[in-house]
Structure formats: C-alpha cells, structure tokens
LOFIKE-859752 format. One record per residue: residue number from 1; x, y, z of N, C-alpha, C in turn. Coordinates in Angstrom, 1 decimal. Layout:
REM LOFIKE-859752
+-----+--------+--------+--------+--------+--------+--------+--------+--------+--------+
: num :     nX :     nY :     nZ :    caX :    caY :    caZ :     cX :     cY :     cZ :
+-----+--------+--------+--------+--------+--------+--------+--------+--------+--------+
: NUM :      X :      Y :      Z :      X :      Y :      Z :      X :      Y :      Z :
...
+-----+--------+--------+--------+--------+--------+--------+--------+--------+--------+
//
This chain:
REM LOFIKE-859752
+-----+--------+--------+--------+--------+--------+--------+--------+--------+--------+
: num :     nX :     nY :     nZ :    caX :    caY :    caZ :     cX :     cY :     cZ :
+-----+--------+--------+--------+--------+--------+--------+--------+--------+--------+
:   1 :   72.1 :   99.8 :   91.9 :   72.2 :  101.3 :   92.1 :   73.0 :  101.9 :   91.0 :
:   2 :   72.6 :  103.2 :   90.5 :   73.3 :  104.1 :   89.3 :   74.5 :  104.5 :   90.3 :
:   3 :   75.5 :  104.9 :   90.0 :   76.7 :  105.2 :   90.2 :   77.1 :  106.3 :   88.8 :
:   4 :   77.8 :  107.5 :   89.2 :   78.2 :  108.5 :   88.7 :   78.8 :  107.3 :   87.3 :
:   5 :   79.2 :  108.6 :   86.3 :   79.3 :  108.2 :   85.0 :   81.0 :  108.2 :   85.2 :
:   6 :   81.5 :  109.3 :   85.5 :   82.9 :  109.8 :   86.3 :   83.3 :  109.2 :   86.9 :
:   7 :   82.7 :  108.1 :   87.8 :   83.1 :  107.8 :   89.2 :   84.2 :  107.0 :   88.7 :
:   8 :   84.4 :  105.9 :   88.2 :   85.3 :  104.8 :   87.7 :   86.8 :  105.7 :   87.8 :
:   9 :   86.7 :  107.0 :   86.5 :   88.0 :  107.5 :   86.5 :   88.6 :  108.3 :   87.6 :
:  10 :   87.8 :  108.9 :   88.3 :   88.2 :  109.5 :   89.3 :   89.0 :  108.9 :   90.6 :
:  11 :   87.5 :  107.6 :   90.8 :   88.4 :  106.5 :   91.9 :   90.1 :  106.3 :   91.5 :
:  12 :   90.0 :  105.9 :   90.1 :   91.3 :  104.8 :   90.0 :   92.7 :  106.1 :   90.2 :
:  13 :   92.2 :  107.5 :   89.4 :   93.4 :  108.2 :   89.3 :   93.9 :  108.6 :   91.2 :
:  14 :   92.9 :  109.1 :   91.6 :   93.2 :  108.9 :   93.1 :   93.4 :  107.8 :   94.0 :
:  15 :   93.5 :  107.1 :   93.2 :   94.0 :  105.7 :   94.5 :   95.8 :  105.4 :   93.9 :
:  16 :   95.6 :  105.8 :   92.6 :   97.1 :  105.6 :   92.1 :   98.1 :  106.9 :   92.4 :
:  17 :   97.5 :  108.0 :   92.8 :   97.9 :  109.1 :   93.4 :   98.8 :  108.5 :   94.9 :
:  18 :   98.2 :  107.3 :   95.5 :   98.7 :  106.6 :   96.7 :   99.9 :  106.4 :   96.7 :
:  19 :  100.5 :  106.2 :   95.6 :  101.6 :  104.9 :   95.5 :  102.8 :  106.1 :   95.4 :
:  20 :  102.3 :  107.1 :   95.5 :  103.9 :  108.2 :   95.9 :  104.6 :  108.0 :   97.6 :
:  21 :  103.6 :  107.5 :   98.2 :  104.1 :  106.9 :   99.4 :  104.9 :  105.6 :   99.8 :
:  22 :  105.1 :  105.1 :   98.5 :  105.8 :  103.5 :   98.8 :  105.3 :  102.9 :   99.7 :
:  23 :  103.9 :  102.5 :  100.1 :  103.6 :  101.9 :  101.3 :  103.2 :  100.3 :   99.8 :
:  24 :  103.8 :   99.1 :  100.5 :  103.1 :   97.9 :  100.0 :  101.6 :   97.8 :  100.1 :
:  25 :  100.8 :   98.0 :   99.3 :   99.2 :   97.3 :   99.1 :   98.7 :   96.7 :   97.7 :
:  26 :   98.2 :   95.6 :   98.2 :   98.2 :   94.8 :   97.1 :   96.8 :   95.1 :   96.2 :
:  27 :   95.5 :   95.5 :   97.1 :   94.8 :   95.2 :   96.1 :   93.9 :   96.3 :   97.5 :
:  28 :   92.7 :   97.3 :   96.8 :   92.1 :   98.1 :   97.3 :   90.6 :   97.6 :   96.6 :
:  29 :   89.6 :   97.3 :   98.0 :   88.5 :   97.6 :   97.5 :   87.6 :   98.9 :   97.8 :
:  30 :   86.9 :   99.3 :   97.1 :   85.9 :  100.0 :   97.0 :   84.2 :  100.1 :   97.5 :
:  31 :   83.7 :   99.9 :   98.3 :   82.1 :   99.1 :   98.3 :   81.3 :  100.7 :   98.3 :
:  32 :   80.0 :  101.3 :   97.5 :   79.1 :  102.0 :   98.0 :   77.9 :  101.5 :   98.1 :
:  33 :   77.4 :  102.1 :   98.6 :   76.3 :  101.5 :   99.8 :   75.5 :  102.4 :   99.4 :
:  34 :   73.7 :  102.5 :   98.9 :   72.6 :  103.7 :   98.7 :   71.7 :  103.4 :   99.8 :
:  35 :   71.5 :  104.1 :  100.8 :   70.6 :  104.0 :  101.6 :   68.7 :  104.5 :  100.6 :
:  36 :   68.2 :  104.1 :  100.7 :   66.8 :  104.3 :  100.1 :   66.3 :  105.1 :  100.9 :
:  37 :   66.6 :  105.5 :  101.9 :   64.9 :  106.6 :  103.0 :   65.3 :  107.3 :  102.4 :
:  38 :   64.5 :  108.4 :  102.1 :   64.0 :  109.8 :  101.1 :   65.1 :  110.5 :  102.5 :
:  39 :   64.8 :  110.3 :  104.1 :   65.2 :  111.4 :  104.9 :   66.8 :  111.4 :  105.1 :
:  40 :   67.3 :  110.3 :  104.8 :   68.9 :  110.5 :  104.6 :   69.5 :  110.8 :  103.5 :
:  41 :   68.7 :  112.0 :  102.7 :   69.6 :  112.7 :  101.8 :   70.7 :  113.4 :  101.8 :
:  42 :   71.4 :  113.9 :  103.1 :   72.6 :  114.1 :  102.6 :   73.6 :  112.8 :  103.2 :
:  43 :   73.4 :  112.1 :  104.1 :   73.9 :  111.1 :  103.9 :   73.4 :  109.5 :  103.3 :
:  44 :   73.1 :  109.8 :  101.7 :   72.3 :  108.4 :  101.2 :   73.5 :  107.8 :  100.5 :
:  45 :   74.5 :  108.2 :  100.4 :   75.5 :  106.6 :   99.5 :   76.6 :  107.0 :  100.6 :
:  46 :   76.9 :  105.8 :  100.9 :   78.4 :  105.3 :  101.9 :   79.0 :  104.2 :  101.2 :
:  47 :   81.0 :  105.0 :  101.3 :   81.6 :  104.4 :  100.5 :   82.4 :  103.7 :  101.6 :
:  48 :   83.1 :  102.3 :  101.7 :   83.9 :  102.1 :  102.0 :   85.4 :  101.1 :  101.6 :
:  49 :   85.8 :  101.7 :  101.7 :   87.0 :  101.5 :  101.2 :   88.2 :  100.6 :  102.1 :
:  50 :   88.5 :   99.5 :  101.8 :   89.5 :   98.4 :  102.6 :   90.6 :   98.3 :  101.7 :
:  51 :   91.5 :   97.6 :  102.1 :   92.9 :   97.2 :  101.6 :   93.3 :   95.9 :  102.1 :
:  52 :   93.9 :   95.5 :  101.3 :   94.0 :   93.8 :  101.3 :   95.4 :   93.4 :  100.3 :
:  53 :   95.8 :   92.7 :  101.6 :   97.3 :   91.9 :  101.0 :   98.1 :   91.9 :  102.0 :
:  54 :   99.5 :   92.2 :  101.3 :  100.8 :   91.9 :  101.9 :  101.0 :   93.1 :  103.0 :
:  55 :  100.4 :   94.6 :  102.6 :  100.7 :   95.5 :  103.7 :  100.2 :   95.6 :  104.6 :
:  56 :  100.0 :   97.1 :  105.0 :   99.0 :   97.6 :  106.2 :   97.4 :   97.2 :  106.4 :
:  57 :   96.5 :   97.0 :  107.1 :   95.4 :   97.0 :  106.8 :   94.7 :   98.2 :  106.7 :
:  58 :   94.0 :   99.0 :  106.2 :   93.8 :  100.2 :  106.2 :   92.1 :  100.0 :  105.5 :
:  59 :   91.5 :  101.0 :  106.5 :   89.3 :  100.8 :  106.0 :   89.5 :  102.4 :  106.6 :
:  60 :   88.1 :  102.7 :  105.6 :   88.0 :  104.0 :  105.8 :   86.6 :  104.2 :  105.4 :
:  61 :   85.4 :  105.0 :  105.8 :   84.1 :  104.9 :  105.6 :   83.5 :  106.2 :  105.9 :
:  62 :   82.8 :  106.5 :  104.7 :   82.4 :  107.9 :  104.5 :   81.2 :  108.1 :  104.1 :
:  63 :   80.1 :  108.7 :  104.4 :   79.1 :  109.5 :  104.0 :   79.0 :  110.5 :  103.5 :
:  64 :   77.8 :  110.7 :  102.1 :   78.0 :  111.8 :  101.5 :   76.5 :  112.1 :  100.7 :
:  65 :   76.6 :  113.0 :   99.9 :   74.8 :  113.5 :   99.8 :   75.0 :  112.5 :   97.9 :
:  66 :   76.7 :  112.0 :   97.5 :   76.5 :  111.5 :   96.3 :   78.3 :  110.7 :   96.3 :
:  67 :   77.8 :  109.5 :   95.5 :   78.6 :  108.8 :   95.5 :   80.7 :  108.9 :   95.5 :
:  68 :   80.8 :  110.4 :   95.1 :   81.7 :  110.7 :   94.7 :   82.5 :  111.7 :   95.9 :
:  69 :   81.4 :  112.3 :   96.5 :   81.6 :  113.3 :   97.8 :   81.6 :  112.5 :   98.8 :
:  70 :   81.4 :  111.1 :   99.0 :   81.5 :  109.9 :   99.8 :   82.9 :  109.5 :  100.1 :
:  71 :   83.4 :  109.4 :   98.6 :   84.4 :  108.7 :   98.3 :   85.9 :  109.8 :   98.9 :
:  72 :   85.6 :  111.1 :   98.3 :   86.7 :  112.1 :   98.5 :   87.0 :  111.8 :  100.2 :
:  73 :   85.9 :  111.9 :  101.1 :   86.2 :  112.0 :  101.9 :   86.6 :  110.7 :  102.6 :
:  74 :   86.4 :  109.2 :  102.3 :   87.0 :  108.5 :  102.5 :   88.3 :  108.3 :  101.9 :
:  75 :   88.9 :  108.9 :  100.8 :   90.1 :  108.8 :  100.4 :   91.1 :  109.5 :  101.2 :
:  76 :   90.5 :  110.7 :  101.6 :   91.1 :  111.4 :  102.8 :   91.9 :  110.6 :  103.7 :
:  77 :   90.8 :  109.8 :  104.5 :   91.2 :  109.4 :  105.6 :   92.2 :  108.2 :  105.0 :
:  78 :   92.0 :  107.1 :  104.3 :   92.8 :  106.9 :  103.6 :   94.3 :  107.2 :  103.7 :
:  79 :   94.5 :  108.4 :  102.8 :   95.6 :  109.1 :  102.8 :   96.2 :  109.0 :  104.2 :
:  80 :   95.5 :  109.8 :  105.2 :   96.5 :  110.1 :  106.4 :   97.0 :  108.7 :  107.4 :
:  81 :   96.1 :  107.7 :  106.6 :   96.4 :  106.2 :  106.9 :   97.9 :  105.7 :  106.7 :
:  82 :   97.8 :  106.0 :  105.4 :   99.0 :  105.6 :  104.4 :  100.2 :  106.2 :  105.3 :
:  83 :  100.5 :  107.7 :  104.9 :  101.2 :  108.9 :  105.5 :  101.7 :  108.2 :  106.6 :
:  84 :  100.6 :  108.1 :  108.1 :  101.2 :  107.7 :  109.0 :  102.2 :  106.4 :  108.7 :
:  85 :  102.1 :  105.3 :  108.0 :  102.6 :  104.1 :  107.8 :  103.7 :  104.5 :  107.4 :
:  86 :  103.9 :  105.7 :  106.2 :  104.8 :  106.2 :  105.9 :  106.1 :  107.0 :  106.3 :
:  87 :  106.0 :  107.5 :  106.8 :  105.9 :  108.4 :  108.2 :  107.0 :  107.0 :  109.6 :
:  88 :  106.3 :  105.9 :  109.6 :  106.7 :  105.3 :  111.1 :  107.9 :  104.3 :  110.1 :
:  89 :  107.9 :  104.3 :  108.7 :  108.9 :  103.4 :  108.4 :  110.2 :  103.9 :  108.3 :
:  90 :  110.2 :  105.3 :  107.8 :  110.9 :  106.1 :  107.8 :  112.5 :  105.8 :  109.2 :
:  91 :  113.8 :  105.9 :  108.8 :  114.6 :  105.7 :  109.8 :  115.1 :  106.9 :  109.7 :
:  92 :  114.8 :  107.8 :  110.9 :  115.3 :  108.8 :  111.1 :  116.9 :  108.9 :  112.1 :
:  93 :  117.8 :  109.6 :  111.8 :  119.0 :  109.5 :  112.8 :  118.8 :  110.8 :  113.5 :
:  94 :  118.4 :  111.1 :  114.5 :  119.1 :  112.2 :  115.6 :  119.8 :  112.4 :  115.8 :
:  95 :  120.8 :  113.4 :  115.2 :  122.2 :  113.0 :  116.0 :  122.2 :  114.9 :  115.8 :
:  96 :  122.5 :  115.7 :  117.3 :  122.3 :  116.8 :  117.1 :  124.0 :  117.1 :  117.7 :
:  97 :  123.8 :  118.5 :  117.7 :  125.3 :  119.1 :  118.0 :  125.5 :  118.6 :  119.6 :
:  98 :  124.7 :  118.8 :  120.3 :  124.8 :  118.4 :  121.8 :  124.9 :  117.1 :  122.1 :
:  99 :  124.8 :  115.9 :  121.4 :  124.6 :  114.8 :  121.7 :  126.0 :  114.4 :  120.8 :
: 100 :  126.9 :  114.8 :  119.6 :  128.0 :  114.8 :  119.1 :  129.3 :  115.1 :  119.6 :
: 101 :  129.9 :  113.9 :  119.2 :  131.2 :  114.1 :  120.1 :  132.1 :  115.0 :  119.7 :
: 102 :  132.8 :  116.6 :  119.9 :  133.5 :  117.3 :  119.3 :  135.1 :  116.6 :  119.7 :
: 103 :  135.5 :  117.2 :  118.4 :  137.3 :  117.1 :  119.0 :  137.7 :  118.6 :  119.0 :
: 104 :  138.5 :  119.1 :  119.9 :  138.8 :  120.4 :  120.1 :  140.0 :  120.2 :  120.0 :
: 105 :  140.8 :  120.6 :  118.6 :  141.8 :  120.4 :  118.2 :  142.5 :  121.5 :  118.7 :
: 106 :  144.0 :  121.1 :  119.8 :  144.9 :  122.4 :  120.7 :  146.0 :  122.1 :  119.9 :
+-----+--------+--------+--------+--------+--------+--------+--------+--------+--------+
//
C-alpha cells in the first residue's frame, strides 16, 4: 500500500511532541491498514497505534478517508492516554485553610 510522501515526518514530529509529558515509553508502534472496497471510502486506511515497553500500555485506533487523517485522530486519543497517566502520577498535597492548623497568637 502507497502511504503519503509526508506521512513519515509528521508521525515522528508528533509522537516526539509526547515526551513533554514525562510518561516512560519505550518504543511506539504504528500499523495502517487500506481497506480495498471502493464503498469504504471515508473510512479506507486504519491506523493503529500501540506502545511497548517499560510504561503504560496505551493502543489507539482510528479511521479516516487517508492515511494521515487516520493517524491525527489516533494520536488524539493517544494524547489523552498519556495526560491521564500524567495527570494520576502527579502527587498533589491538599492542604486548604480549613483543614490547617492555625495558631492564634494572644
């Protein structure tokens, strides 16, 4: 199957776009998929996208009328993958005025 001429640089700059999240992933695949019936033209290439290694597991799988409009929208989901991971490692402290111990200095 032909695959956009673009597609290479676009995948790689938005997958490295990821790594502002500090989440561990070792190695990201890619798979597109061309459906051949003439009647699934807008959805004839499906991308999907896994992660493999030491972190999260993360798959995401998208349809699109071309290889690249596939992809955006699996990177998407993607993203809000990561984020959440990002997101739950995060150690937040609560500590509000009502739950703080005052000293009321007399």
């Amino acid at each position: 199957m032909e695959i956009a001429s673009d597609f290479k640089p676009i995948a790689e700059e938005k997958l490295h776009s990821m790594e502002r999240f500090s989440v561990v992933i070792d190695r990201i695949e890619v798979e597109i998929l061309h459906e051949a019936n003439p009647r699934q033209g807008k959805n004839s290439h499906r991308v999907v996208i896994t992660s493999h290694g030491s972190g999260p597991l993360l798959r995401a799988e998208s349809k699109g009328f071309n290889d690249v409009a596939a992809f955006d929208n699996a990177i998407k989901r993607i993203e809000l993958q990561i984020r959440k991971v990002h997101e739950k490692s995060k150690s937040v402290g609560r500590e509000t005025v009502r739950t703080m111990d005052l000293e009321l200095g007399e």
